[in-house]
N, C-alpha and C positions, 0 to 999 in steps of 0.2 A: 504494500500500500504506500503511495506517494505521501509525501507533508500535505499537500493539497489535498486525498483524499479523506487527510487523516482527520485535518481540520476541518473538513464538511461532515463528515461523521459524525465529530465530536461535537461540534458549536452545540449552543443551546436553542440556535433558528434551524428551522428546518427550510430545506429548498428541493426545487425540482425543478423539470425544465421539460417541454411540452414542441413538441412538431405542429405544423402548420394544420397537421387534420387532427390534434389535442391527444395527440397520443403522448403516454409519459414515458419520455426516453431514459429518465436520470431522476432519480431518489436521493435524497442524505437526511437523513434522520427520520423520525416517527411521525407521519402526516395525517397518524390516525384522529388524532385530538381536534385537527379542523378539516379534514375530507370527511371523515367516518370510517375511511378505510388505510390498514397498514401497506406502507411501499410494494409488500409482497404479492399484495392482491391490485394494484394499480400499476404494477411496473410492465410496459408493452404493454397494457391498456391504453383504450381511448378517454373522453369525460362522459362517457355514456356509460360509466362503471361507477358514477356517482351518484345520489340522490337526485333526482329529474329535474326539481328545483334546483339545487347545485348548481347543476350541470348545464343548464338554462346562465345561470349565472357567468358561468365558468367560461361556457362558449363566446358569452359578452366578450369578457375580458381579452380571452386570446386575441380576438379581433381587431381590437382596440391597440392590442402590443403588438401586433402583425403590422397594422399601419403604421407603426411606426411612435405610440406615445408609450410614454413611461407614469405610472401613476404609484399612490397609495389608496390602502383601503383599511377598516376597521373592521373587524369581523368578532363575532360574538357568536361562540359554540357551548351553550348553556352558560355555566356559571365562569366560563373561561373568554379573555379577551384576548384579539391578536391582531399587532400592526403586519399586514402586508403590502411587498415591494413587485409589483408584475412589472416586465420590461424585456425590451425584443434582444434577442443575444445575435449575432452576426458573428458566424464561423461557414469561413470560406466560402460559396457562391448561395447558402441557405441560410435563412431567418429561422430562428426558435423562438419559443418565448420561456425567460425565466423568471422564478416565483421564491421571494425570499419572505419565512413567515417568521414572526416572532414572538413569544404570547407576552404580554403586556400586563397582565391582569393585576400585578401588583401595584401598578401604578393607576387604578380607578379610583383607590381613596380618593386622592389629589383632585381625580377628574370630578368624583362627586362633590367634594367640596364648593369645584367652583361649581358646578349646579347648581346646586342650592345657593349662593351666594348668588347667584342670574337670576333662581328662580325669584328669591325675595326683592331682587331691585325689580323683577316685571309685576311682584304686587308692590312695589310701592310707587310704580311709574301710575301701577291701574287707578290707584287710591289717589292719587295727585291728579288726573283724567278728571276724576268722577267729580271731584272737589272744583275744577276749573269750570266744570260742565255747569254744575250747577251754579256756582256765580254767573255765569254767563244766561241762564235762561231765569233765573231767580233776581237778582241788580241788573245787569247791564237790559237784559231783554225786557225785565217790567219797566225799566227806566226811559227805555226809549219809546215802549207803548204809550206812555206818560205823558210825554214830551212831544208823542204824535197827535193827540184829545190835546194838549195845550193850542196847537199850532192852528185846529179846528177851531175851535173857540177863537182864537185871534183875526183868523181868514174870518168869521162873521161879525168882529166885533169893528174891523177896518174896512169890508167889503164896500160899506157905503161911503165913508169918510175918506176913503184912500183907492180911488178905483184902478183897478191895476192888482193893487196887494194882493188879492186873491191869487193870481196868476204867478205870481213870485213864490207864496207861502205853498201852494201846488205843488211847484217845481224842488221844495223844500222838503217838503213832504214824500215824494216820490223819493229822493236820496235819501232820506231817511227811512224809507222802507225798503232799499236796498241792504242797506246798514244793518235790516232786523234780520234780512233775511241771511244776511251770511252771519251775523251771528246765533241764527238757529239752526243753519247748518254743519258750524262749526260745533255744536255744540252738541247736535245728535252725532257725530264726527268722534268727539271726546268718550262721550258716553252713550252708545243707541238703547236710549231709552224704549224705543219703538220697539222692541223686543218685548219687554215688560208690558206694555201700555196695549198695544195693538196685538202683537205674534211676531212670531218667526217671517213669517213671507213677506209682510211690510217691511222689516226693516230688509231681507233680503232683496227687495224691487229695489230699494232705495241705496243700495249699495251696487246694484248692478247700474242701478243711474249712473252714481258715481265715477263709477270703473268704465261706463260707454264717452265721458266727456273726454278720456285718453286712451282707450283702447279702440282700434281699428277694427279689431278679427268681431267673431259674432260672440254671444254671450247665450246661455241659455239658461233656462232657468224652467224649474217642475219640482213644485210643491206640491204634495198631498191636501187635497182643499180640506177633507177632513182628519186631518193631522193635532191632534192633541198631547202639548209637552210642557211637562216641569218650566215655571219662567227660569229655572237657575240651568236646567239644561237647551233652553231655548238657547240664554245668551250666551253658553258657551259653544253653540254648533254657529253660531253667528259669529260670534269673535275667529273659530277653525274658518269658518268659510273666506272670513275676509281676508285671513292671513295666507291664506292657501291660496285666493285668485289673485291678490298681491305679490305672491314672489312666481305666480303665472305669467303674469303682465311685465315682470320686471325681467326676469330671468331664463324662462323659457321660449321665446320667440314665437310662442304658438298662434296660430288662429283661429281658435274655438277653444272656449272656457264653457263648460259647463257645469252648475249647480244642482244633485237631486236629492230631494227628500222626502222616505218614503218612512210609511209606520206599518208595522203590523200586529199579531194581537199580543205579543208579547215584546215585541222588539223595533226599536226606528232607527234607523241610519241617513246620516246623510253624504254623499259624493259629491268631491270637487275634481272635476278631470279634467285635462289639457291636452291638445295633443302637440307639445311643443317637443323641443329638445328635453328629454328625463334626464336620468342619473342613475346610478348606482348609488343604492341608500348607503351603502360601506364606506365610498369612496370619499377620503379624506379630502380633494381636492378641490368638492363643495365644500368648504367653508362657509364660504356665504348665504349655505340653508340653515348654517347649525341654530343661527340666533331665531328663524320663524319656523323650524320642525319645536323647539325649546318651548318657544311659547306657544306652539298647539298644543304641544305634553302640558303644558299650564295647565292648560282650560280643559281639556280635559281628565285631568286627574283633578280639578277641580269638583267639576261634576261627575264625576265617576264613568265616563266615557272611554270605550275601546279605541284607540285610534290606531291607524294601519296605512303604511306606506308604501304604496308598489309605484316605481317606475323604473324604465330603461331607458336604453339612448335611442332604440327606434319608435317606440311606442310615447314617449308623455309619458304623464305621472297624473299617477287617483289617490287623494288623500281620503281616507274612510273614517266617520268616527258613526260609532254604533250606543247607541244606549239600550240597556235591558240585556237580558239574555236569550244564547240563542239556542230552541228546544232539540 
């Protein structure tokens, strides 16, 4: 045995290395812990010797290191964690792909730590929302209805005395009801009351309003008309929704968002789907979902909602969250 093979043996990562139809040419160490199966039984196998799901997975990635990228991923095999390294090997006129795993799991403390430290700054961002919210339709929004009944009263206390005034105090009037109106949309914006007050669908029309004054693609939207929900899990399938067609519209390129939500007699779920550019939920390289998958795990373990994440890089991405259970 070489130094080189001695030292792939022995490492504490395990690697391998995969032909262009996912066959495993090359094993070093114990891959049972995140394949499900030992070198022995994968080696001259293809990834169709994996779990279907896996292997689905699996075939993603080759493809990806085939073309030519090199990435990470996070991978969780029950109670064990593991950073992996996929990336295309080039030995003489053929491309491989190699796979360096490592498990990690001791360093989650740390990871949970800062979770909870995210989680508790997005409740006290939420607590600071709600607080603003209500200044804003409570002061600022009576204050100006106020000052709109003053302006009334003026336009006919001058209409005869000052003719004209009317027409100015109008024109005043009108800017001032612009003034109300963004400040009651900012403020169902801080905090969608509309959830509580009205349902889920209202505030859902009024969020795909929203999302149509800068989205181009189409939006869809299918509510259960007879849909009956907790207000505490109303607002949390609404808080998932909007954060879920927010890093659709920002991030995905897609052209079709669509919103469903369905009840049945023991269980209601609701879908947010896209058919933009996905991801690979493992894949360390989205960084920039970690902070809006974070805070859907918020809102849902808030309300005690299943939440579920599928996408790829052909297909878009459906964010699932389910309340109830399912028989």
């Amino acid at each position: 045995m070489s130094l080189a093979e001695a030292f792939l043996e022995q490492s504490p990562a395990c690697h391998w290395i995969l032909d262009r139809a996912g066959v495993f040419q090359r094993i070093w160490g114990d891959p049972s812990r995140i394949l499900g199966r030992g070198g022995p039984g994968l080696l001259g196998r293809s990834l169709d010797a994996l779990d279907p799901n896996m292997a689905v997975s699996w075939r993603d990635r080759l493809d990806r290191a085939l073309a030519g990228e090199s990435f990470n991923l996070r991978e969780r095999r029950g109670d064990r964690t593991w950073n992996v390294s996929v990336f295309p090997v080039r030995c003489w006129d053929a491309v491989y792909v190699g796979v360096l795993a490592r498990e990690v799991t001791a360093w989650n403390t740390a990871e949970q730590e800062l979770r909870h430290t995210v989680l508790g700054a997005l409740k006290a961002m939420e607590f600071e929302r709600k607080s603003v919210s209500r200044f804003l339709h409570d002061s600022v929004g009576q204050n100006l209805t106020a000052f709109g009944l003053q302006l009334d009263l003026l336009r006919m206390d001058l209409e005869d005395a000052l003719p004209g005034s009317g027409t100015r105090i109008t024109e005043m009037q009108a800017v001032l009801e612009e003034m109300m109106e963004h400040v009651r949309a900012y403020s169902h914006e801080l905090n969608p009351s509309t959830v509580e007050r009205a349902g889920l669908r209202p505030a859902l029309d009024r969020l795909a309003g929203r999302l149509r004054e800068r989205f181009t693609g189409t939006i869809r939207l299918n509510v259960d008309p007879y849909l009956k929900l907790d207000p505490g899990v109303a607002s949390a399938l609404y808080h998932i929704a909007q954060e879920a067609a927010e890093n659709s519209v920002q991030h995905s390129g897609c052209t079709m968002i669509e919103i469903t939500v369905r009840s049945g007699s023991d269980r209601s779920h609701m879908e947010v789907r896209d058919n933009g550019r996905g991801f690979d939920p493992g894949d360390l390289a989205g960084g920039f979902r970690g902070l809006g998958l974070l805070t859907m795990e918020h809102y849902a373990a808030q309300a005690g909602l299943e939440l579920t994440v599928a996408s790829d890089l052909q297909h878009g991405t459906t964010i699932r969250a389910a309340a109830g259970r399912e028989t």
